[in-house]
C-alpha positions as CSV (number, residue, x, y, z in Angstrom):
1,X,0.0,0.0,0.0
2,X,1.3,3.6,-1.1
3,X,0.3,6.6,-0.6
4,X,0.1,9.0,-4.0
5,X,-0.8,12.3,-4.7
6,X,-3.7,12.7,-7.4
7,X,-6.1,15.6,-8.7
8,X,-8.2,15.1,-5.7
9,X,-5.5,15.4,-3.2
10,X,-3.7,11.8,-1.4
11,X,-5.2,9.1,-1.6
12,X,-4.2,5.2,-1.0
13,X,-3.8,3.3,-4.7
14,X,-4.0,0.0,-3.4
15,X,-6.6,-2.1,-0.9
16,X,-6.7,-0.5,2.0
17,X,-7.5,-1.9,5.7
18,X,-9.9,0.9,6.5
19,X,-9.9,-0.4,10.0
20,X,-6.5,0.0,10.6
21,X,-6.2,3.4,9.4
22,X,-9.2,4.3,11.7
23,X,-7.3,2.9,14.6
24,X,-3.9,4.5,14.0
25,X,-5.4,7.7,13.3
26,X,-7.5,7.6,16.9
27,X,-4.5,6.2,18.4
28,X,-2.2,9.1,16.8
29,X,-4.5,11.1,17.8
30,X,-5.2,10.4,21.8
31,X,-1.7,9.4,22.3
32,X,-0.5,13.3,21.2
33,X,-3.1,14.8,23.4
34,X,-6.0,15.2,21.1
35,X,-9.1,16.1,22.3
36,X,-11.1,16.2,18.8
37,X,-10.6,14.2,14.8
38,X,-12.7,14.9,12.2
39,X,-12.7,12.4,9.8
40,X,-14.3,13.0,6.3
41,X,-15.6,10.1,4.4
42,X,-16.3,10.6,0.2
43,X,-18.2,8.8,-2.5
44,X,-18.4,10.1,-5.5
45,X,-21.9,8.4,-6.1
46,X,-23.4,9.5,-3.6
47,X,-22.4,13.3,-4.0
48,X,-23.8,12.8,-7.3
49,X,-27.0,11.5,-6.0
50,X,-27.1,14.5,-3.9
51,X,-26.7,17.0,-6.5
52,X,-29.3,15.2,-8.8
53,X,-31.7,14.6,-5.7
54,X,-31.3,17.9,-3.2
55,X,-34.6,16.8,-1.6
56,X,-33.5,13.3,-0.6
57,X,-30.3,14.7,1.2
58,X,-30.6,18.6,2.2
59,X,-28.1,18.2,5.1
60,X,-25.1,15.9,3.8
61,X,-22.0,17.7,5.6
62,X,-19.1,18.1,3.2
63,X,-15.5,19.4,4.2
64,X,-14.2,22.3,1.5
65,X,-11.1,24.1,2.4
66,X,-11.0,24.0,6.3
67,X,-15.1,24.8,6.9
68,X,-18.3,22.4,6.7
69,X,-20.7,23.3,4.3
70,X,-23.7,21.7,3.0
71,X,-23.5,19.7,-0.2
72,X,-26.7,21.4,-2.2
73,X,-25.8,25.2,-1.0
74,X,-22.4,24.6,-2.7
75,X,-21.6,26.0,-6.1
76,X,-21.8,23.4,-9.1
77,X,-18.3,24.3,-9.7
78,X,-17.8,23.3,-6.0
79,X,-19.5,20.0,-5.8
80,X,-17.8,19.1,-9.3
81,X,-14.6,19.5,-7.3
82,X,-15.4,17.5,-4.8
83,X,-16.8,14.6,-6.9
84,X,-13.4,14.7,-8.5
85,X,-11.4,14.0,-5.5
86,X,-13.6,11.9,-4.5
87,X,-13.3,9.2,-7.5
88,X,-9.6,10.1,-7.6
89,X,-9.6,8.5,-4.0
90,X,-11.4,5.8,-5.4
């Protein structure tokens, strides 16, 4: 497993254990003093689904550029960006 840098930003371009990244990342996290880990969790699909459908999810949370926004109050330019790095994470 490697780490790479694509359009979207890193991502992991082999199988991942999801599990133990979750784990190292709490651990990392608590054992440095951390009292909070925000963790943001993409698919592309399901952004899409979003955009085409507004009604269906009017408060999906999505992370742009250090702030929460919601999905459907995003620009189109916006969401397209974040579809993008989310199928270049795979």
């Amino acid at each position: 497993m490697r780490c790479e840098r694509g359009t979207g930003g890193l991502y992991w371009a082999h199988e991942v254990d999801h599990a133990h990244i979750l784990e190292t990342a709490f651990g990392r996290n608590n054992r440095s003093g951390g009292q909070e880990l925000q963790l943001a969790v993409l698919d592309a699909e399901a952004l899409r689904e979003a955009r085409a459908h507004p009604d269906r999810r009017p408060d999906l949370i999505v992370r742009v550029a250090g702030f929460n926004a919601r999905f459907g109050e995003l620009s189109t330019v916006e969401q397209d960006e974040l579809i993008a790095r989310a199928e270049a994470a795979g």
